[in-house]
N, C-alpha and C positions, 0 to 999 in steps of 0.2 A: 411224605410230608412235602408238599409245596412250598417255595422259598418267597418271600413278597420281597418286590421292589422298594427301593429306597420310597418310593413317592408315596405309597400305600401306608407304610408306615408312620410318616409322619404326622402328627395332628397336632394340633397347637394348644397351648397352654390352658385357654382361655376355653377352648374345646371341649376339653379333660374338666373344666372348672364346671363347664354347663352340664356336662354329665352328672358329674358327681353333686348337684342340687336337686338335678332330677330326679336320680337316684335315692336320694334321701326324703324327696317329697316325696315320692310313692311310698318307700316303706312309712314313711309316720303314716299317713294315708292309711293303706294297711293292716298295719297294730292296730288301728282304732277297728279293726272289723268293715270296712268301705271299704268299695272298690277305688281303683285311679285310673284314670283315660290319661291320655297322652294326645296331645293335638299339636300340628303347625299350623301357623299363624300364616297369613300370605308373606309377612315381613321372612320366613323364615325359621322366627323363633316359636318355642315350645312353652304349649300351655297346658297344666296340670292340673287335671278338675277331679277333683273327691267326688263321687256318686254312692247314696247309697239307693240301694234297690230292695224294693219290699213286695214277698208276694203275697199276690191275691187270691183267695179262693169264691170262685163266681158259683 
């Protein structure tokens, strides 16, 4: 088991706050039977788009 540095470990508050939304957008997403994509934004931040996909038979 490898040891991480102080600096690795830290993450900040707000960090942990964007996680845990996105986190919870995907599972309701989910439950419902849809898929969730996960995207950055140029700004940085994450966008979570519900997809559902249906197939076709040609």
């Amino acid at each position: 088991m490898s040891l991480m540095s102080n600096k690795e470990l830290k993450v900040s508050a707000q960090q942990t706050e964007d996680a845990v939304c996105l986190w919870n957008a995907v599972c309701e997403i989910t439950e419902r039977g849809n898929n969730a994509e996960i995207k950055r934004k140029k700004d940085g931040s994450f966008t979570v788009y519900e997809v559902k996909k249906k197939i076709v038979a040609v």
